[in-house]
C-alpha positions in Angstrom: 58.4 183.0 -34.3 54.8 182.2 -33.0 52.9 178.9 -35.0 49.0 179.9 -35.5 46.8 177.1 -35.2 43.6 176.5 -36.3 41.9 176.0 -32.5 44.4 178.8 -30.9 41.6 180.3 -29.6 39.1 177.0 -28.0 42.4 175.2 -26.5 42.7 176.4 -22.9 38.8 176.7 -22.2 37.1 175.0 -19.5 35.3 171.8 -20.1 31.6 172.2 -20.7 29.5 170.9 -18.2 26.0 170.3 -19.0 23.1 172.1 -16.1 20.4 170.0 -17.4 21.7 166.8 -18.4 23.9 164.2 -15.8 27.3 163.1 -16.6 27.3 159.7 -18.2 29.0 157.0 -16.5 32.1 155.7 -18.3 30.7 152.5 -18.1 28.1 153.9 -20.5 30.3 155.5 -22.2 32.2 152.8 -23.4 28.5 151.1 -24.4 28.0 153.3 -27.3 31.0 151.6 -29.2 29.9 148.0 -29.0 29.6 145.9 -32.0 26.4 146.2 -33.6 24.5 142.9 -34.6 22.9 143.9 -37.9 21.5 140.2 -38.1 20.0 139.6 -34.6 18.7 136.0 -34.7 20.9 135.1 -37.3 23.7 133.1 -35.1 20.5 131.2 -33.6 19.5 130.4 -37.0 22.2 128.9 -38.3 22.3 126.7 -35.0 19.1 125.8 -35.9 19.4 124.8 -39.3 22.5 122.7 -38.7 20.8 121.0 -35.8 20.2 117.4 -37.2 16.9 115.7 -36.3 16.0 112.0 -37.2 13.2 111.1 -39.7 10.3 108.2 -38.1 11.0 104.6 -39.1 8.0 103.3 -40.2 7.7 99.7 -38.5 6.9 96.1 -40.1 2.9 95.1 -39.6 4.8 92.3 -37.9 6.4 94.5 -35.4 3.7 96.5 -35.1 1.5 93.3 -34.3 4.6 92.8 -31.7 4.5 95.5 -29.9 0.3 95.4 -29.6 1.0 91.7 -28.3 3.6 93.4 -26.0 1.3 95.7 -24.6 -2.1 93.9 -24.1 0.5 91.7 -22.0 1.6 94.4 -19.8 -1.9 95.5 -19.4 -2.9 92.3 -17.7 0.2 92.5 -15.5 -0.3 96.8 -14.1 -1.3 95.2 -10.4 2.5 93.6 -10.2 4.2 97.3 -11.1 6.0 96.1 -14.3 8.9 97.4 -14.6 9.6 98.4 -18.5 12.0 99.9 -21.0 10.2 101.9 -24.1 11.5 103.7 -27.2 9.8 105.7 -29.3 10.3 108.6 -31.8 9.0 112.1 -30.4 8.8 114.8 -33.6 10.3 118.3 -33.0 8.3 120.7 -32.5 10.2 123.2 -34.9 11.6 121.4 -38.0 11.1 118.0 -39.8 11.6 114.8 -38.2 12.8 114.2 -34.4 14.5 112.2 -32.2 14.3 108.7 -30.4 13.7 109.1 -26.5 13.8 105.6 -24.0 12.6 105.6 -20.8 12.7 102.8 -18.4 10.5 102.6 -15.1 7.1 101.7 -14.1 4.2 101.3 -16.4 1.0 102.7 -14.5 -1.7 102.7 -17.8 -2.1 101.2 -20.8 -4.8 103.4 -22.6 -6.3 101.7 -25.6 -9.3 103.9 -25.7 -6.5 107.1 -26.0 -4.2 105.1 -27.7 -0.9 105.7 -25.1 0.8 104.0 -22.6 1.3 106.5 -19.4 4.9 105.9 -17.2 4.8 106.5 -14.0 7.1 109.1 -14.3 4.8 111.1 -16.0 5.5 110.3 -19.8 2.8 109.8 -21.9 3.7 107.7 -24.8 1.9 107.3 -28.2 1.2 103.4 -29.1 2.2 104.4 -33.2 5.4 106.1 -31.8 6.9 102.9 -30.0 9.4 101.3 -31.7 10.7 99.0 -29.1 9.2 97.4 -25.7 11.1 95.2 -23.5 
């Protein structure tokens, strides 16, 4: 007794090969079943919004006054290469608020006509974003 099946009559033909197209790598093959990332962007979001940033203490008038003392005396002294340490807030350039950078090194200009204190290093720091000065 003989079982008829549905594809009896495609089951022992050749395997098409294509004239005009090339045969796709397995590699590629495979490709065309990756995940799919409906929400591209949406990992790299979520890093971002978790990513904490600090808000700017405002300082004292006294500390402020400070820190002006502080740097009209390191002015006066650039011909010795004064060696300092300064902190101040930088703001992020995507979200609210920023963080506290310090540097330590050479001084090589106080700028009062700019407003910033240039490191030799090559940072350029804002006199209203110092909060400390040693």
């Amino acid at each position: 007794m003989e079982i008829s099946h549905e594809y009896d009559d495609i089951i022992n033909l050749p395997h098409h090969v294509s004239a005009e197209r090339p045969h796709m790598p397995m590699i590629d093959r495979a490709a065309q079943f990756k995940p799919f990332a409906a929400l591209t962007g949406y990992d790299a979001a979520i890093v971002e919004t978790a990513r904490l940033t600090d808000a700017k203490r405002e300082l004292t008038e006294e500390q402020k006054e400070a820190i002006g003392i502080q740097l009209r005396a390191l002015r006066d002294r650039l011909k010795t290469d004064p060696q300092v340490s300064v902190t101040w807030f930088v703001p992020d350039s995507r979200k609210a608020g920023g963080a506290y950078k310090t540097v330590s090194g050479a001084a090589r200009r106080v700028d009062e006509m700019r407003g910033v204190l240039e490191m030799r290093s090559g940072a350029v720091i804002a006199f209203d974003d110092i909060i400390s000065l040693e």
